[in-house]
C-alpha positions in Angstrom: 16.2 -15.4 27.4 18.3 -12.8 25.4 17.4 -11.1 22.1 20.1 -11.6 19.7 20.5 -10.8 15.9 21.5 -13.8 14.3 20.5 -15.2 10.6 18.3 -18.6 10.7 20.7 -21.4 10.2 19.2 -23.4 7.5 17.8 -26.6 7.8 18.4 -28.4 4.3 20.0 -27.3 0.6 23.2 -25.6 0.2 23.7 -22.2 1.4 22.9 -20.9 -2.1 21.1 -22.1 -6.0 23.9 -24.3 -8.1 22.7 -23.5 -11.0 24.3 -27.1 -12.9 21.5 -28.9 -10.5 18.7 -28.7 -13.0 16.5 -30.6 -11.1 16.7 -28.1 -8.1 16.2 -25.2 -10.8 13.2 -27.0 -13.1 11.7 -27.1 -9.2 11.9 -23.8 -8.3 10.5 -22.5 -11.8 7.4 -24.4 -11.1 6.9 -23.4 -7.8 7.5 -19.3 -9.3 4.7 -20.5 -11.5 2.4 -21.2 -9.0 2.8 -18.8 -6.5 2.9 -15.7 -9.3 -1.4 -17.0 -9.5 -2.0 -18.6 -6.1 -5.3 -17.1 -4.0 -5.6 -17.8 -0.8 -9.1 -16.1 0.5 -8.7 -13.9 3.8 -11.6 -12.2 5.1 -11.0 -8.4 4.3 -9.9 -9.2 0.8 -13.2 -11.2 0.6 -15.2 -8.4 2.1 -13.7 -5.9 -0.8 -14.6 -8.9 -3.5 -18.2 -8.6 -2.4 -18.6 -4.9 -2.1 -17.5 -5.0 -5.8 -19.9 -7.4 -6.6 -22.5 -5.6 -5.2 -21.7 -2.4 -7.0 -21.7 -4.7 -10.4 -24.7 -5.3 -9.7 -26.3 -2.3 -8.6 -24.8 -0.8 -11.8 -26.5 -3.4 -13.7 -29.8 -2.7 -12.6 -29.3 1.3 -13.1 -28.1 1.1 -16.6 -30.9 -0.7 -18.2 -32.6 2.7 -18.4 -30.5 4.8 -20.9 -28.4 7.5 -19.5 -29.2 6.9 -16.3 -26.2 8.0 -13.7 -24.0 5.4 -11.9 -22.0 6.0 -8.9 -18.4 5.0 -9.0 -16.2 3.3 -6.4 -12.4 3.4 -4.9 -10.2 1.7 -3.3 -7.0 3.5 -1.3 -4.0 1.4 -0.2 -0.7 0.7 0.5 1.5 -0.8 -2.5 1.6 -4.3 -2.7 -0.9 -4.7 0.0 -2.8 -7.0 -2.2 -5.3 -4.6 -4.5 -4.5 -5.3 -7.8 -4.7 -9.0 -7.1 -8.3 -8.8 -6.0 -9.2 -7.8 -8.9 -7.7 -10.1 -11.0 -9.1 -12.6 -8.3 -12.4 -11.2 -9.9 -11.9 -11.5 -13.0 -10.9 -15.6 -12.6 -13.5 -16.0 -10.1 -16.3 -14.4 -12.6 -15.0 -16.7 -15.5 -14.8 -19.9 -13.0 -18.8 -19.5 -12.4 -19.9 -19.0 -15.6 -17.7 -21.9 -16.9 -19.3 -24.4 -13.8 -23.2 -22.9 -14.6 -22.4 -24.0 -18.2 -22.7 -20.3 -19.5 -20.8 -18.8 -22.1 -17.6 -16.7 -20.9 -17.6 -13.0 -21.5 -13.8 -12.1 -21.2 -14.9 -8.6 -21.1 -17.5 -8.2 -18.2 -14.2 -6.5 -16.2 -11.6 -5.1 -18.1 -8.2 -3.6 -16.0 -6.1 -1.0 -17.1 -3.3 1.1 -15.9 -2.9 5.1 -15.5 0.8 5.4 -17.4 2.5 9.0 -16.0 1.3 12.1 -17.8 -1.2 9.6 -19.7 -3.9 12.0 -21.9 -7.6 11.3 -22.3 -6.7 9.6 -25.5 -4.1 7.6 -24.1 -6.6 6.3 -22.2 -9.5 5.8 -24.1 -7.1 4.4 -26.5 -5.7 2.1 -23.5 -9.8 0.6 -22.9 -10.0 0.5 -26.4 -6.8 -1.7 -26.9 -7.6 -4.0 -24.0 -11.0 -5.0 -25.2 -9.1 -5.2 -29.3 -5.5 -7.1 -28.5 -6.0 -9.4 -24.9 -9.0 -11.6 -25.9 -8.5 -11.6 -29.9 -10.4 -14.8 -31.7 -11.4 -15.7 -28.2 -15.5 -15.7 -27.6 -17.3 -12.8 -26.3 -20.6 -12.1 -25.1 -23.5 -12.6 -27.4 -21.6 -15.0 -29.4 -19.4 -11.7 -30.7 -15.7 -12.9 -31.4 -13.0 -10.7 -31.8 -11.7 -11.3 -35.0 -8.7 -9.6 -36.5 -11.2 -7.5 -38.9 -13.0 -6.1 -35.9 -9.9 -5.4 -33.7 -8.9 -2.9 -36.2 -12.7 -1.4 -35.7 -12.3 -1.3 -32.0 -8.7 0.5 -32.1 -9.4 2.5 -35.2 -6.9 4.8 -36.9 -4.1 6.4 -34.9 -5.0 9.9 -35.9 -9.0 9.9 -35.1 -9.6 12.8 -32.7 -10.5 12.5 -29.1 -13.8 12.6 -29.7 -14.4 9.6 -32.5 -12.4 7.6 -29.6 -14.3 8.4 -27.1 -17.6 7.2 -29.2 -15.7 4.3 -30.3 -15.3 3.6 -26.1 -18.6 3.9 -25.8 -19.8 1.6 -28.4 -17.7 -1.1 -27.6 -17.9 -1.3 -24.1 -21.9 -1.5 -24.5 -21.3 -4.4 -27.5 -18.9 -6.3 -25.5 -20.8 -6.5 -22.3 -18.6 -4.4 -20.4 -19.9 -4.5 -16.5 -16.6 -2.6 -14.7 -13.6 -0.8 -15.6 -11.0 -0.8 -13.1 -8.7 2.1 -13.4 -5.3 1.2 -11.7 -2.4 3.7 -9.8 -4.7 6.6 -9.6 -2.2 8.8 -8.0 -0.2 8.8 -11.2 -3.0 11.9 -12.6 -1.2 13.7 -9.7 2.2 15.4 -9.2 4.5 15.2 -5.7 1.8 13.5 -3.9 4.7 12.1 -1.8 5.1 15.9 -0.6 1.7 16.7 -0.1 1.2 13.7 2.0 4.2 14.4 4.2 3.7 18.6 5.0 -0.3 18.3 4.9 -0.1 21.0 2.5 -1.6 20.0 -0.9 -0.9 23.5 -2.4 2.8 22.6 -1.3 4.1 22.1 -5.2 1.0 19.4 -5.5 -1.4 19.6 -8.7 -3.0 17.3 -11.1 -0.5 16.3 -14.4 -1.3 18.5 -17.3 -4.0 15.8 -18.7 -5.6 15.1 -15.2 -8.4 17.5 -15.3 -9.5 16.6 -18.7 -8.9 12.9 -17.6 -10.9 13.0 -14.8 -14.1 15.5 -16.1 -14.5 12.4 -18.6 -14.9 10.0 -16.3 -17.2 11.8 -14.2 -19.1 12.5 -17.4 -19.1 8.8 -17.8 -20.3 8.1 -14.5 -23.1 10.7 -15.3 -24.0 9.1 -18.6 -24.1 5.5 -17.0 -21.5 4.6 -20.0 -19.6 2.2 -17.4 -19.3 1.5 -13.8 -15.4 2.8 -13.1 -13.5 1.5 -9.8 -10.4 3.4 -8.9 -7.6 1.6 -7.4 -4.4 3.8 -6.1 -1.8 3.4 -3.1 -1.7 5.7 0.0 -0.7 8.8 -1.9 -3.7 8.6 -4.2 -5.8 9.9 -1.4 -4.4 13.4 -2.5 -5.6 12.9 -6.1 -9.0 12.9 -4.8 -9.0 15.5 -2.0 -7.4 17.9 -5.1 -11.2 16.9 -6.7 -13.8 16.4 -3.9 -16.8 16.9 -6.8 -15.3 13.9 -8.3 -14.8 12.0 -5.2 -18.1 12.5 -4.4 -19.3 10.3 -7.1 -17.4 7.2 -5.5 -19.0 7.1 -2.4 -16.8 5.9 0.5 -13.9 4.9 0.1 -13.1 0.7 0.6 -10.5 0.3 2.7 -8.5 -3.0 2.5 -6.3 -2.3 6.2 -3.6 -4.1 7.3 -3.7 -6.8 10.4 -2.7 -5.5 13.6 -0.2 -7.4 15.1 -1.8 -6.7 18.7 -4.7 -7.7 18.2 -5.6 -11.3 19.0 -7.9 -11.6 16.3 -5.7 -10.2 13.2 -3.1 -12.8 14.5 -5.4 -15.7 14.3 -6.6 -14.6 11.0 -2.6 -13.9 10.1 -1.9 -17.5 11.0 -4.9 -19.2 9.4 -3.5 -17.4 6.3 -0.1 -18.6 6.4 -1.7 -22.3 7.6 -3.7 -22.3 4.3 -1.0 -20.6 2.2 1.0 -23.7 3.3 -1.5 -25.9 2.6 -2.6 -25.0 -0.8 1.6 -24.9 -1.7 1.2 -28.5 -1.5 -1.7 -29.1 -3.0 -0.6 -27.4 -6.0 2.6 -29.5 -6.0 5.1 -27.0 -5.2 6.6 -28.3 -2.4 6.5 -31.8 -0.5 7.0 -30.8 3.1 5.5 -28.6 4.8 7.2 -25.3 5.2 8.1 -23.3 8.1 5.0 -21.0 7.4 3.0 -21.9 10.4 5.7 -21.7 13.1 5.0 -18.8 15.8 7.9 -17.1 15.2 8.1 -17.1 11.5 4.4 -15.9 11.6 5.7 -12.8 14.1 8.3 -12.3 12.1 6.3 -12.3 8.8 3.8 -10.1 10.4 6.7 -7.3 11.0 8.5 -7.7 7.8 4.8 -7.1 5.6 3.4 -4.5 8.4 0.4 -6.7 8.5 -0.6 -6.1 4.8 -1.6 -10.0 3.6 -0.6 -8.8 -0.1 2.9 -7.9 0.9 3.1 -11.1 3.1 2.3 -13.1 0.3 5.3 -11.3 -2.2 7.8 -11.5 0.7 7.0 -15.9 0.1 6.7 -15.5 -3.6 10.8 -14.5 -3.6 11.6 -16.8 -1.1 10.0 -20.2 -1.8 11.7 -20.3 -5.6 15.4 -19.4 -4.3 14.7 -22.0 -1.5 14.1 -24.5 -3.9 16.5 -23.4 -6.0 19.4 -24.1 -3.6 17.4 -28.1 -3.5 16.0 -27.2 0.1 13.4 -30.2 0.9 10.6 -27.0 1.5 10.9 -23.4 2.7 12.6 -21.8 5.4 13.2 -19.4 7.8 16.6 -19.0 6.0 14.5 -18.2 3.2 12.3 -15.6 4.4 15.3 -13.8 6.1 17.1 -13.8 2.6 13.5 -12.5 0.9 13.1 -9.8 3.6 16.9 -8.2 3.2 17.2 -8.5 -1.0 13.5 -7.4 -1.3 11.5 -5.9 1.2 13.6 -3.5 3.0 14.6 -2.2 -0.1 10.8 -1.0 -0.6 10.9 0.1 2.9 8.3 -2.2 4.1 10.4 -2.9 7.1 14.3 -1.6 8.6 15.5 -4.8 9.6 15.1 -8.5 9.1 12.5 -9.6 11.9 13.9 -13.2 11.2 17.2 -12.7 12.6 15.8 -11.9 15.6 16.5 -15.2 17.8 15.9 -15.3 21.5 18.4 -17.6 23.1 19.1 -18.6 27.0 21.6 -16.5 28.5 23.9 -19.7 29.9 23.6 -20.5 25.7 25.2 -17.0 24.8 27.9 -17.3 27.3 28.8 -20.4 26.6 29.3 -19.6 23.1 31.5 -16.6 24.0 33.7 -19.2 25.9 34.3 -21.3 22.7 37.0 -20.0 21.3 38.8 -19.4 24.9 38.2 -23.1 25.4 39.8 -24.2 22.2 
């Protein structure tokens, strides 16, 4: 057998989307529908969904004494290795429960927010403040509280309140509202050139907090401090610089949870790999995207898919979330490897996830390669 580097012929469907077949097209946006809020559980994303959990509750027990001090947690991984959608697993999973126990929703209990570039402390208390006022208006809350219009303008208040009458009005509210975790996404963003530090080891190397950072990041300590509300901090690789630049802080967070990619040599992290990608499959069907099975559990779309997401589930599961709609698109019966190799070269080696398309690699009998060679001789 010979390596070669050839694209995966495909199977069925035209070589590209016509975009007159609207029946090919009104497939493909229902299957982008359903995969943009798919889940399919995997073991270390589970383990980082309990270890939250836990921390919830721990919190919970802490706070019902009054200024009591709560530790905070964090999370460091790659991009689109999957973090953001755990939580956001949580929050659906934590409304799913109270929903089947016959409970009263609280659309609050976690509330997600992102750190913008150069974002100030009342950018971000403002940001809390606007996500608990605007997401869930008229909807119910806890303690039968709705958010009415009248009381979203008390939440956000006026634009030109002082820091500190927001940061009261942050405090109030997340204590009316039943507010149990604040998850405060792309971390590294409070830090300048992490890229750099990262890279030469040297964090003094052009590398310092954004010109809000510090003020940023006291308040949330005092927060922790105060027991105002449990925080969990969510960044990629580089954010680990934001929190070596302030170890007093990161002290407060304990260690760090880790949410690693599958190694593709070890026996294990392949089995687990391939029941993702069998289950993934499965639940594709079940949710009506597709038909037929795909080509997700083959062996070598699995080693390929391994390579092309370095082992990171998350980024495994965005590499099928471009391919599956274009597949069906073009009125392919299901996915393919044709699919996945046009996914990996228009998406992820862009990103850098990978240099080359893994799928393209084809291993072929040697009598096969020369015969091909002889074709055109022979015609």
């Amino acid at each position: 057998m010979t390596a070669i580097f050839r694209k995966p012929a495909r199977i069925t469907g035209r070589a590209k989307p016509d975009l007159g077949d609207a029946a090919a097209q009104a497939r493909s946006e229902k299957a982008e529908a359903i995969v943009a809020e798919m889940w399919v559980d995997t073991d270390r994303q589970r383990a980082i969904l309990l270890a939250i959990r836990q921390y919830m509750r721990l919190c919970k027990k802490l706070r019902k004494r009054r200024g009591t001090a709560i530790p905070g947690r964090r999370l460091s991984q790659f991009s689109q290795a999957g973090k953001s959608a755990i939580v956001e697993r949580l929050i659906a999973e934590l409304e799913q429960e109270a929903i089947a126990a016959g409970e009263e929703h609280n659309p609050f209990r976690v509330i997600h927010i992102t750190i913008d570039t150069r974002m100030s402390l009342k950018m971000l208390y403002q940001e809390i403040l606007n996500r608990l006022a605007d997401d869930f208006l008229d909807q119910p809350g806890a303690v039968g509280l709705r958010v009415t219009a009248e009381m979203a303008e008390k939440i956000k208040g006026k634009s030109t309140d002082n820091v500190k009458i927001v940061e009261q009005r942050v405090e109030e509210w997340t204590a009316k509202l039943g507010v149990e975790l604040v998850v405060v996404d792309e971390v590294q963003r409070l830090v300048t050139k992490p890229e750099r530090a990262l890279a030469d080891g040297d964090l003094d190397d052009g590398t310092f907090f954004t010109a809000d950072a510090t003020d940023v990041t006291k308040k949330l300590q005092g927060f922790l401090d105060r027991g105002v509300v449990p925080l969990f901090f969510i960044g990629d690789e580089t954010s680990e610089v934001f929190f070596k630049l302030n170890q007093q802080f990161a002290a407060r967070l304990g260690d760090p949870l880790e949410l690693k990619p599958l190694n593709m040599g070890k026996t294990a992290d392949r089995r687990q790999f391939h029941k993702f990608c069998v289950e993934y499959d499965k639940e594709l069907r079940r949710h009506g995207a597709i038909a037929a099975p795909s080509c997700l559990p083959e062996p070598d779309v699995l080693t390929a898919l391994i390579t092309a997401s370095g082992g990171h589930i998350g980024r495994a599961a965005r590499i099928i979330e471009v391919a599956l709609p274009k597949a069906l698109a073009r009125a392919a019966v299901t996915m393919e490897a044709y699919d996945l190799s046009n996914a990996v070269r228009s998406f992820a080696i862009g990103l850098d996830w990978v240099d080359h398309d893994p799928f393209s690699i084809q291993y072929v009998p040697v009598q096969q390669i020369a015969a091909e060679e002889a074709e055109p001789d022979a015609a």
